[in-house]
C-alpha positions in Angstrom: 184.7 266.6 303.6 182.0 264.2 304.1 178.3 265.6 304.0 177.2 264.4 307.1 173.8 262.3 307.4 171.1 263.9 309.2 168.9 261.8 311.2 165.8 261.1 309.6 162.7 262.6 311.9 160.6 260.1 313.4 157.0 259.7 311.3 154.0 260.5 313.2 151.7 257.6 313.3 148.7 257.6 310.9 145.3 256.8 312.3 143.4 254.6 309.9 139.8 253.1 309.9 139.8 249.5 309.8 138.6 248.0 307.4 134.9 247.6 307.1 133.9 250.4 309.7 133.3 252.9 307.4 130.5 250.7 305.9 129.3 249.9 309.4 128.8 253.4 310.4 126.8 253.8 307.1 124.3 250.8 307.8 123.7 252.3 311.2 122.7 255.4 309.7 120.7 253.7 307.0 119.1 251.2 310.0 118.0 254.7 311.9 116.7 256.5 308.6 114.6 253.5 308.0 113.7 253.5 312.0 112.5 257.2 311.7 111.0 256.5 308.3 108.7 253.3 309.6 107.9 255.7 312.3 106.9 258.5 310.5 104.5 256.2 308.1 102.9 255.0 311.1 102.0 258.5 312.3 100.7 259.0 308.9 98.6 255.7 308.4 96.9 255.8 311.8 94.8 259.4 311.8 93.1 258.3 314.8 95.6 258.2 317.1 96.7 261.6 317.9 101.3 261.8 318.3 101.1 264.6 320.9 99.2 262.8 323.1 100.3 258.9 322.5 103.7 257.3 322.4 105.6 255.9 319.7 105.4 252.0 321.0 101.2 252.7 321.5 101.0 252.4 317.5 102.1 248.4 317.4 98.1 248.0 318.0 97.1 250.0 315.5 97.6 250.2 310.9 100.5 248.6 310.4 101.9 247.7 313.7 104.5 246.0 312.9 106.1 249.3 311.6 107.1 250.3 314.8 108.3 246.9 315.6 110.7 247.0 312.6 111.9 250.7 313.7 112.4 249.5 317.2 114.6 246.4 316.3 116.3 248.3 313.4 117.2 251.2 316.1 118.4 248.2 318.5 120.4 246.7 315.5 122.0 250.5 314.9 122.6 250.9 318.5 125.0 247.8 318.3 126.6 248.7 315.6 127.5 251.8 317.1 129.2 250.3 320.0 131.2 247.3 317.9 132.5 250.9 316.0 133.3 252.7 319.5 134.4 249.4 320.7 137.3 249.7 317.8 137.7 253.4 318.1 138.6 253.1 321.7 136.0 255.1 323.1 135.6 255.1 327.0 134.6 251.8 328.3 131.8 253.2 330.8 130.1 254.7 328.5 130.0 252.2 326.1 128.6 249.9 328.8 125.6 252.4 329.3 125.0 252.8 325.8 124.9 248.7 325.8 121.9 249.6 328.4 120.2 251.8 325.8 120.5 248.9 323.2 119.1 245.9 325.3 116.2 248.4 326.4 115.4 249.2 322.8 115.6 245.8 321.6 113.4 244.3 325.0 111.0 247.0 323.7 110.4 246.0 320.2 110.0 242.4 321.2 107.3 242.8 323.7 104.7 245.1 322.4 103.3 248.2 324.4 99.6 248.1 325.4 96.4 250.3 323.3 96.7 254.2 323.4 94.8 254.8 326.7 95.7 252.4 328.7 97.9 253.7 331.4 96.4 252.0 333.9 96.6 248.5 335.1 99.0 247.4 332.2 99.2 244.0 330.7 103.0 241.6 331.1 104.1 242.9 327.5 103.3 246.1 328.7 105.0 246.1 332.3 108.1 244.6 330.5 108.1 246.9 327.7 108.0 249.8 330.3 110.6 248.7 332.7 112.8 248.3 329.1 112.8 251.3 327.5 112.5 253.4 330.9 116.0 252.4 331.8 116.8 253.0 327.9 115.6 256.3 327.7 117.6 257.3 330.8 121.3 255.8 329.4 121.0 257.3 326.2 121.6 261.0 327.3 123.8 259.9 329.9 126.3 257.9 327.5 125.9 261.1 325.1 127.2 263.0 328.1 130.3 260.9 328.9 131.2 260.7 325.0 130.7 264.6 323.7 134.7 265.3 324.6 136.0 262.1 323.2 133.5 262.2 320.3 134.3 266.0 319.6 137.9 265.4 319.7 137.8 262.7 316.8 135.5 265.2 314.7 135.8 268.7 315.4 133.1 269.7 312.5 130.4 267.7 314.1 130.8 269.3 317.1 128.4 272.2 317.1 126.1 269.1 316.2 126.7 267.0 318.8 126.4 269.6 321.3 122.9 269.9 319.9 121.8 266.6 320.1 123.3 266.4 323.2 121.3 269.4 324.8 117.6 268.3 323.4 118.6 265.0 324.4 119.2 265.8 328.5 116.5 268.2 328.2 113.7 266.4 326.0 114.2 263.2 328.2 113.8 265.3 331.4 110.7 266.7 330.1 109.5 262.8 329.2 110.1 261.4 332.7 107.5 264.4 334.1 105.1 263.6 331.5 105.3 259.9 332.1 104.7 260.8 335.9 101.9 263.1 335.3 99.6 260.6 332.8 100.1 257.9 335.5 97.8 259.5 337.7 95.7 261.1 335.0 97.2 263.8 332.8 96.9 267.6 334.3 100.2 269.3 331.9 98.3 269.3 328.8 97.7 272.7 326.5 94.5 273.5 324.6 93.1 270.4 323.2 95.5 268.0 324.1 95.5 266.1 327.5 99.0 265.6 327.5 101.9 266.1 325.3 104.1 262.9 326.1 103.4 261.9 322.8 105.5 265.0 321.4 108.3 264.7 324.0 109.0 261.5 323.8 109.3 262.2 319.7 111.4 264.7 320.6 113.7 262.6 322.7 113.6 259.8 320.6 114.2 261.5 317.3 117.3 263.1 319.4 118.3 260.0 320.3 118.5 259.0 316.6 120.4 262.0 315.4 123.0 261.2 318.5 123.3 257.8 317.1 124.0 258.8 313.6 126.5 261.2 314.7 128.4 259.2 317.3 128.9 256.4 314.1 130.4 259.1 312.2 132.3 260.5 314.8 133.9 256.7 315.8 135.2 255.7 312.0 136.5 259.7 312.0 140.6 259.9 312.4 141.5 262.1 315.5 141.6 265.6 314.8 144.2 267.2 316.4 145.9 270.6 316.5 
């Protein structure tokens, strides 16, 4: 008797990265390592200025200025990348659009410069259109975390526990930020010890969140779905 012919089963289809995102995701990440590096050295190189009390864009005006406006453009330039990569992984279109928001903000921010440590008060143009950039900015990044942690999780279930993390300072740190902008506007009263007030260190916090988020989510988009 005949052996009779099975039907073959039907081949689950294989995810695959195209080509040229995995070295996408990895400039992004280089782009923010140099952002938090530039950062960092302008911390270092301007001992005057004190980072628990002044914000990151505050440093254009001082030693090497235009360190910050490098890690602004290069965190704009990541930013972009990221969504091209979330674009391709199919990652929900809303939040992509409110990450776009974080992007322009960041990038608006590094082109006009923010005004000397101090003044809070009666700002200059750059400094009004700085403000009403990265405002907006800091406000979409947490939200677009938000509305990608599922989707994100799902493509990489051992960055997870990371993202989480992020995720969490992130809502809380910018929280925190918005009160402390609100406060030095009519003359700081939430500082401790020494220091007048601690935006400065929250908006690090936030920022540096905001960084980590960003390396994670380009990971996470050039990741194959992880499933069952």
């Amino acid at each position: 008797m005949p052996t009779p012919v099975l039907p073959a089963r039907p081949v689950p289809p294989v995810r695959t990265v195209r080509a040229g995102s995995a070295r996408w995701a990895r400039a992004a990440v280089a782009a923010l390592g140099l952002a938090a590096a530039a950062i960092t050295a302008a911390d270092l190189l301007n001992p005057g200025y004190s980072p628990v009390t002044e914000v990151i864009s505050r440093y254009v005006n001082g030693t090497a200025g235009r360190l910050i406006t490098l890690a602004l453009l290069l965190v704009a330039g990541a930013s972009a990348l990221a969504g091209v990569l979330l674009h391709r992984a199919g990652a929900p279109r809303a939040a992509r659009r409110i990450l776009a928001v974080w992007t322009a903000g960041v990038l608006v921010a590094g082109i006009f410069p923010a005004d000397p440590p101090g003044r809070w008060s009666r700002p200059s143009t750059a400094d009004l259109v700085h403000g009403t950039a990265a405002t907006p900015a800091f406000l979409a990044l947490p939200v677009a975390a938000l509305l990608l942690h599922r989707w994100a999780a799902g493509r990489w279930a051992r960055g997870a526990v990371a993202l989480r993390a992020v995720l969490g300072t992130s809502l809380l740190a910018t929280a925190a930020l918005l009160v402390c902008l609100v406060d030095v506007m009519d003359g700081p009263s939430l500082g401790l010890a020494s220091w007048p007030t601690l935006v400065g260190l929250v908006e690090r916090i936030a920022f540096g969140a905001a960084l980590a988020w960003l390396a994670l989510i380009a990971v996470a988009a050039v990741r194959t779905e992880d499933r069952a």
